[in-house]
C-alpha positions in Angstrom: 20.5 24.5 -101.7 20.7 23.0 -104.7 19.8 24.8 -107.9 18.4 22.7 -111.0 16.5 23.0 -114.1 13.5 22.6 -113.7 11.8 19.2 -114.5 15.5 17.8 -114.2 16.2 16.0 -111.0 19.8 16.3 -109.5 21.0 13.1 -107.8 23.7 13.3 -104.7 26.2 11.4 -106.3 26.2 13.2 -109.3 25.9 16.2 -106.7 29.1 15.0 -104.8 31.2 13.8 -107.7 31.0 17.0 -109.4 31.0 19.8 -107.3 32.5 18.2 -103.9 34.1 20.5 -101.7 35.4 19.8 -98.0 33.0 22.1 -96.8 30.3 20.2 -98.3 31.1 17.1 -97.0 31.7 18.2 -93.3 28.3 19.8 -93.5 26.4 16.6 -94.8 28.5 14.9 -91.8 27.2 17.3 -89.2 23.6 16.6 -90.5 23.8 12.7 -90.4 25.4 13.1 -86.8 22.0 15.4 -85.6 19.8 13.2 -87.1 21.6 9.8 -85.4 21.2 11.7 -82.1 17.7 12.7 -82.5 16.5 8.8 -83.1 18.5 8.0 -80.2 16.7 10.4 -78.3 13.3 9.9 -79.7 14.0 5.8 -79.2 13.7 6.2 -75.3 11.5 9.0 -74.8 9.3 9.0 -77.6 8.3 5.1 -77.1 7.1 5.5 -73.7 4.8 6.8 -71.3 6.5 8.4 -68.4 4.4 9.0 -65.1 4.4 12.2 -63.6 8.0 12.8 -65.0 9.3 10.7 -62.6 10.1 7.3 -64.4 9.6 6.4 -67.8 8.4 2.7 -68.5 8.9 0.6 -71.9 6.7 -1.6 -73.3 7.8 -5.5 -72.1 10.1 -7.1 -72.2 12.9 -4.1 -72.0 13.6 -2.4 -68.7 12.9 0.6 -67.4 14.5 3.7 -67.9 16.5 5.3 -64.8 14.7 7.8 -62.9 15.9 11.0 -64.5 17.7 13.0 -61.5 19.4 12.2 -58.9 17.6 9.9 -55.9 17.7 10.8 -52.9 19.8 8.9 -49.8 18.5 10.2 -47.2 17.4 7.4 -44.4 14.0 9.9 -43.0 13.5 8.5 -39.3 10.4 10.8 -39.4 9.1 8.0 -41.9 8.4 5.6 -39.1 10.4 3.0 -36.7 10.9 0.1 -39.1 13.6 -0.4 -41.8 13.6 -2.6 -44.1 16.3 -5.2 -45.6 16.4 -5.2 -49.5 18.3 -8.6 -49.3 19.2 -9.4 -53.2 20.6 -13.1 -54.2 23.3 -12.2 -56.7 25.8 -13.6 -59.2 26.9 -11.6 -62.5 23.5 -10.1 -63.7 25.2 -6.5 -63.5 22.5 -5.1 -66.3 19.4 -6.0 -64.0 21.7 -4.6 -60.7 22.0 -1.2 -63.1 18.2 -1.0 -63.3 16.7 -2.4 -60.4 19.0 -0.7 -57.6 17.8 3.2 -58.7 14.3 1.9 -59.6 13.1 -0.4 -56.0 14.9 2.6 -54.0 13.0 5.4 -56.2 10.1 3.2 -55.3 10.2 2.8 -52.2 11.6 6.7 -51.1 7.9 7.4 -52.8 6.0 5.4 -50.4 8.1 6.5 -47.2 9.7 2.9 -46.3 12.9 3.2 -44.4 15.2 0.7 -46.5 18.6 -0.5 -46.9 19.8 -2.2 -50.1 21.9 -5.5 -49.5 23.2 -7.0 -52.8 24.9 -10.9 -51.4 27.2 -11.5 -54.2 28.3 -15.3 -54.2 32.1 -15.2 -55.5 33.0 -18.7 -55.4 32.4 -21.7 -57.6 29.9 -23.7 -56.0 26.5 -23.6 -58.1 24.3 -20.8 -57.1 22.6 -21.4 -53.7 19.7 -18.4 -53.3 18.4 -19.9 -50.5 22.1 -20.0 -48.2 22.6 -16.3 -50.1 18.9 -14.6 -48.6 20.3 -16.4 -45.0 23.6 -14.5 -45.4 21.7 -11.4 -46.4 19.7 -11.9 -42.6 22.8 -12.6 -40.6 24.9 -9.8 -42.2 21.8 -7.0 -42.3 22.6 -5.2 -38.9 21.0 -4.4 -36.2 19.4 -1.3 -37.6 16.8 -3.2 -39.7 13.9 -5.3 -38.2 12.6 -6.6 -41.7 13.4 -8.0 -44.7 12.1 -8.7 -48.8 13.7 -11.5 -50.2 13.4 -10.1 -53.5 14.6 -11.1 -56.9 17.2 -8.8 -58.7 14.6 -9.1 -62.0 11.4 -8.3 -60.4 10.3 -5.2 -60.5 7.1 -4.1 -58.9 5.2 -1.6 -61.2 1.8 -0.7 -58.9 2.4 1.9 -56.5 -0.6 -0.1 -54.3 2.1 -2.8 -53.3 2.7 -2.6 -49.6 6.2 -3.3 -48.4 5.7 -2.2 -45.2 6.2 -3.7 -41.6 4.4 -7.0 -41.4 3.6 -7.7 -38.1 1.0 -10.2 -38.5 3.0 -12.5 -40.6 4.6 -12.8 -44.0 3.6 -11.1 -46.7 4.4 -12.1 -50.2 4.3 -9.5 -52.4 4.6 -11.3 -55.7 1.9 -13.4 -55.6 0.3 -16.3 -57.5 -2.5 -13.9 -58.8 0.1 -11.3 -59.5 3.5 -12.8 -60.5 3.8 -13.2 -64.3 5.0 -16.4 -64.2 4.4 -18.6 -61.7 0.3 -19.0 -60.4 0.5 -22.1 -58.0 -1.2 -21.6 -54.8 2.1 -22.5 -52.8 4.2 -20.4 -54.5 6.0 -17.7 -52.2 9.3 -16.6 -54.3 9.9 -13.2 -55.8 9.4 -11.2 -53.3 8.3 -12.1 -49.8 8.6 -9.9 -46.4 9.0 -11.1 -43.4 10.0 -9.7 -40.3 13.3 -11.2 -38.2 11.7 -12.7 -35.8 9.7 -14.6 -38.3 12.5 -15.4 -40.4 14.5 -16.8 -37.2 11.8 -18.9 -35.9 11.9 -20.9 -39.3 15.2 -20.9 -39.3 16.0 -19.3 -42.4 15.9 -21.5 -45.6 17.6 -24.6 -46.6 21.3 -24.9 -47.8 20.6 -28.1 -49.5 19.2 -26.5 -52.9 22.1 -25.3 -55.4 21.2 -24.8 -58.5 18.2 -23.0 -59.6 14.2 -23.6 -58.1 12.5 -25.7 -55.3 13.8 -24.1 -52.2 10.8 -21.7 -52.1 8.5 -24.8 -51.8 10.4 -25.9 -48.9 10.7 -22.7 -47.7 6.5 -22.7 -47.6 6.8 -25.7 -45.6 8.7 -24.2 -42.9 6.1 -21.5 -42.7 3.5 -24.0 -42.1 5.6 -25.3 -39.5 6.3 -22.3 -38.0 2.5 -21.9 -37.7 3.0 -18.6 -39.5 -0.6 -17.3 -41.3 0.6 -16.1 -45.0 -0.9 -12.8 -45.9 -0.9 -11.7 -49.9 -2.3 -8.5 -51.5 -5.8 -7.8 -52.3 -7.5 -4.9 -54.2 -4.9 -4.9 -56.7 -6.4 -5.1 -60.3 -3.1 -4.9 -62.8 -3.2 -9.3 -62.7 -0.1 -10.3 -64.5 1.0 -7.1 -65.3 1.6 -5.4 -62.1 5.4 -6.2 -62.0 8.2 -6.5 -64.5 10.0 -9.8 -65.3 13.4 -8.1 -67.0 14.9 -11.7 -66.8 15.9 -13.0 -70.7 16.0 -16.6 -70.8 17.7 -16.6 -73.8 20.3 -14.9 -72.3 20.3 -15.9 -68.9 20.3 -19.5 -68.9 19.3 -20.9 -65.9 21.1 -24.1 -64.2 18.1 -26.1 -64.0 20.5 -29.7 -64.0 19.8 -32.4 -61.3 22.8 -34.4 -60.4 23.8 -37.1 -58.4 20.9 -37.9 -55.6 19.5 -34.5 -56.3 16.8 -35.6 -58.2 15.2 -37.1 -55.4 16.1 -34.8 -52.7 14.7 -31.8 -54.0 11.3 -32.9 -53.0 12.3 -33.4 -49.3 11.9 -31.5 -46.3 15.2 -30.5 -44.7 13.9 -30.4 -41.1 17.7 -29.4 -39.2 19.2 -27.1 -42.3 18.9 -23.2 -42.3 20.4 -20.7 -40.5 22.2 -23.0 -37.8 24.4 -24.7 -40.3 25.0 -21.8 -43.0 28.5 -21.9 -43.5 30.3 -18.8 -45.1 32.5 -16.0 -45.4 32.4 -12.6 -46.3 35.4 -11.7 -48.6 34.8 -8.0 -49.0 32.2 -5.5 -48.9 31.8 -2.4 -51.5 29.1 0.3 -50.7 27.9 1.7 -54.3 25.7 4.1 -55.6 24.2 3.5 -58.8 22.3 6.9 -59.7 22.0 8.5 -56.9 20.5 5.1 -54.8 22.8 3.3 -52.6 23.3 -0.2 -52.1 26.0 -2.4 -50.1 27.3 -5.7 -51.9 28.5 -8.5 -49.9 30.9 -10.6 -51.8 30.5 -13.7 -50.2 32.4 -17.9 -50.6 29.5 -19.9 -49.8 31.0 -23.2 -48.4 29.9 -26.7 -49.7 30.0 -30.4 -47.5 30.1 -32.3 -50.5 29.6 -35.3 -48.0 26.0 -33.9 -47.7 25.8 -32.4 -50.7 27.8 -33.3 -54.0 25.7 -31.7 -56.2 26.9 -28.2 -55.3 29.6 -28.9 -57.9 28.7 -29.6 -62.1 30.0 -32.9 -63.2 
């Protein structure tokens, strides 16, 4: 402590320039350091609401943060005959991977579904193709699964009343019009949608005509139709817009939204032979992670292109 006259104030400069020792300063160090930690701290735990101690959530747009602990990996048969198929579209949005891989599997170990985490990594240099990615994720899902959610890698669901379980009467889409925060048209079935293998066979997958990002969930809903498959979509949830969290940055994250060649045109068509009979692909290595305690397998995959059919898998 300092002592002063009093009435006469005592500024630090003047403090340090005249009596400075090494002492001194390695103590005003060491306070600085305490107080930078403490904001850290406060910054992510002070901000938000956590539930039950379990997960804490931010205010929007920022992610969550982890669960604290470790999750658990233990596949519980006692939890019921059915597994499910996490099948993830991915290329290079490792920070969304970091959150949503501990958060969906936290999740869903809370509501007793049977899961496995598939992360399809497209490796090669064609333009992102979700649709041919969630149709590598069903032909390389195993034997030990009998469902899948084509789910997006920023979408995370934030009501614990979301059902992900088996849906034997038909699809179920999860992130619907009334509930997504984005997109509200009626024919809308992307985000997340569960359907079981069978289901997903008898449409024959998706197309592997759309690279580049949007439209093959609208052709996707045709199929369903097709397929004579009813739609089923949640009910008695009140959260609206805010039951799930978009942790996609647009700013960041551009999106290849560019039409070229005779794509313009063909987006809007029905590809009535495409799917899983002519997805053409290979597996280049598999890597089984676990990101805080919840496991996931990614499937680095080379998507293959008939530029014939397609040219516009490839920019310019």
């Amino acid at each position: 402590l300092l002592e002063v006259p009093e009435g006469k104030p005592v500024y630090l400069n003047e403090y340090l320039s005249g009596k400075c020792t090494v002492y001194k300063l390695f103590g005003l160090c060491m306070v600085l350091v305490l107080v930078s930690l403490l904001w850290l701290q406060l910054s992510c735990s002070g901000d938000m609401s956590a539930t039950h101690g379990e997960r804490c959530m931010p205010q929007q747009p920022a992610p969550p943060c982890p669960a604290s602990g470790q999750a658990s990996v233990v596949d519980d048969p006692s939890w019921g005959p059915h597994k499910l198929a996490i099948v993830v579209p991915f290329r290079e949005r490792f920070e969304e991977l970091l959150v949503f891989v501990p958060f969906i599997h936290t999740f869903l170990n809370k509501k007793k579904i049977r899961h496995k985490i598939l992360i399809i990594n497209q490796v090669d240099h064609y333009r992102f193709n979700r649709a041919s990615l969630i149709n590598v994720g069903y032909l390389e899902s195993g034997n030990d699964t009998d469902y899948l959610a084509m789910h997006d890698v920023d979408l995370l669901p934030l009501n614990d009343a979301l059902d992900y379980g088996f849906p034997e009467e038909g699809p179920f889409h999860v992130a619907s019009p009334e509930l997504h925060p984005l997109y509200h048209y009626k024919t809308y079935v992307g985000g997340i949608l569960l359907l079981t293998k069978k289901h997903y066979h008898m449409c024959n997958g998706m197309s592997n005509r759309f690279w580049g990002w949007g439209r093959e969930d609208d052709e996707f809903y045709r199929r369903l139709r097709k397929a004579e498959l009813q739609l089923f979509r949640p009910s008695g949830i009140t959260t609206g817009y805010k039951t799930f969290l978009h942790v996609h940055d647009p700013a960041w994250r551009k999106r290849d939204q560019k039409r070229v060649a005779a794509q313009k045109q063909e987006q809007f068509k029905v590809d009535p032979e495409g799917g899983l009979t002519n997805i053409r692909y290979e597996v280049e290595s598999r890597q089984e992670l676990t990101i805080s305690g919840a496991p996931c397998t990614v499937i680095n995959t080379k998507l293959e292109c008939d530029q014939n059919q397609t040219p516009w898998c490839l920019l310019g």
